[in-house]
N, C-alpha and C positions, 0 to 999 in steps of 0.2 A: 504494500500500500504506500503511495505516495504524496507525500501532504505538504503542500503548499501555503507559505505567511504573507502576507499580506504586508508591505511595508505603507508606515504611514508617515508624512514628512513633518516632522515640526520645525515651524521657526524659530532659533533665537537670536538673540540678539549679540553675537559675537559666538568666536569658535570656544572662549574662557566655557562660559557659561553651559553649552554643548557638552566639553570635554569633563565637568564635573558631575554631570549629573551622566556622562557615559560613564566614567570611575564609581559614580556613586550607582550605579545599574539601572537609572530609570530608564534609560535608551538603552539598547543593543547593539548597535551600531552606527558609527559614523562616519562621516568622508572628512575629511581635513588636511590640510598640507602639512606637509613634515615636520616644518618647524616648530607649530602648535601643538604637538602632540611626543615629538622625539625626545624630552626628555621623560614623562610617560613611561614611552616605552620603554625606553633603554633603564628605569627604575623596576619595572615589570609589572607598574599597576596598569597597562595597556599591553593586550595582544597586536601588531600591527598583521594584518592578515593580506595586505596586498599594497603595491603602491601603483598608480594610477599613469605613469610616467610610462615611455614604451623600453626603456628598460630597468631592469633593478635599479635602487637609489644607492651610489655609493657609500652612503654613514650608516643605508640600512641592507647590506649586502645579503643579509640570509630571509629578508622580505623579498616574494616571487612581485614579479609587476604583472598584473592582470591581461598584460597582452600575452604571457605565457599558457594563459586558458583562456582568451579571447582574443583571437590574432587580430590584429590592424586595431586592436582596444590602444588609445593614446588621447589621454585627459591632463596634461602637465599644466601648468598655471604658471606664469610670471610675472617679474611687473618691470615695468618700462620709467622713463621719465620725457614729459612732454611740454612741452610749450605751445602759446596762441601761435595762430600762421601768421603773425605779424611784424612775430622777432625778427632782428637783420641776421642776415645768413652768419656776418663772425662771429656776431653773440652765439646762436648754435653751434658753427664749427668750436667755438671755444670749450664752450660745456661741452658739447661730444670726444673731443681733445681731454679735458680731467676728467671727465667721467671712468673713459677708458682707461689713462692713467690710474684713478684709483683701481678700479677692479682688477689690474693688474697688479696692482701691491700684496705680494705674499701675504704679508699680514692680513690682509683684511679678505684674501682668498680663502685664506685657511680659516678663520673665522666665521666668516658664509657656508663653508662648504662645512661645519662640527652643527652647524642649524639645520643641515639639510639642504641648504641653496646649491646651484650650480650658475655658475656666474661667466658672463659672454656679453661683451662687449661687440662693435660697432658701429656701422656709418648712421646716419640720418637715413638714408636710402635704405639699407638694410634693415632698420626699423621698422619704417612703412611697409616694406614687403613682408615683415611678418606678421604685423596686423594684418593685410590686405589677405595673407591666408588663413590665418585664424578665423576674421568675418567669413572668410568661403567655407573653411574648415565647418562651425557651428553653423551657419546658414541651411548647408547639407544637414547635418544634424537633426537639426529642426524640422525640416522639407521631411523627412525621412519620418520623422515621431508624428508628423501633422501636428504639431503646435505650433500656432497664431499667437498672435499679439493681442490683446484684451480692447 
């Protein structure tokens, strides 16, 4: 016999709040990014059962990534920094200039990467092209689940 749960989604209002009351058992499970939940785990009041990235995370190497039982499965999350289209192109190339700088500084790679981050720098151009696939990326998503906008 095969018995099938029903998931039901609640909201709250930050991943904190989420992640205590999954320690505390009133949920069963949750999706969260790594950082929010890595130390957690690695205390063992959190099982991590999968990570959502299309490969293993390197801080959590003995977590499988979900594309391992669900091929072409790839949900990773980042985050960017952006400005109005109105800034002048130096001011951008400047900040794209130390941005990259920093996250090339060992220290603060190595730092990012004990959080869980995986850090990659870049042009302006290369930016936009990753958004513009991401949009295409979840667009299909959506198309695919038939969910609309309200």
């Amino acid at each position: 016999m095969c018995q099938v749960a029903a998931a039901v989604i609640l909201p709250y209002r930050g991943g904190a709040p989420a992640v205590a009351d999954l320690i505390g058992g009133q949920v069963q499970v949750y999706f969260d990014g790594i950082s929010g939940s890595l130390e957690h785990v690695r205390s063992g009041k959190l099982r991590a059962l999968g990570v959502t990235t299309a490969q293993r995370a390197d801080v959590l190497p003995n977590v499988p990534s979900i594309a391992e039982f669900v091929p072409g499965y790839e949900a990773g999350g980042w985050y960017g920094i952006g400005v109005p289209k109105n800034v002048p192109a130096e001011v951008v190339d400047r900040l794209n200039r130390e941005i990259n700088a920093g996250l090339a500084d060992p220290k603060l790679k190595t730092r990012l990467a004990d959080l869980g981050y995986v850090t990659f720098g870049g042009s302006s151009a290369e930016f936009r092209n990753l958004i513009s696939q991401e949009i295409d990326k979840w667009a299909r998503v959506l198309k695919f689940a038939g969910i609309k906008p309200d």
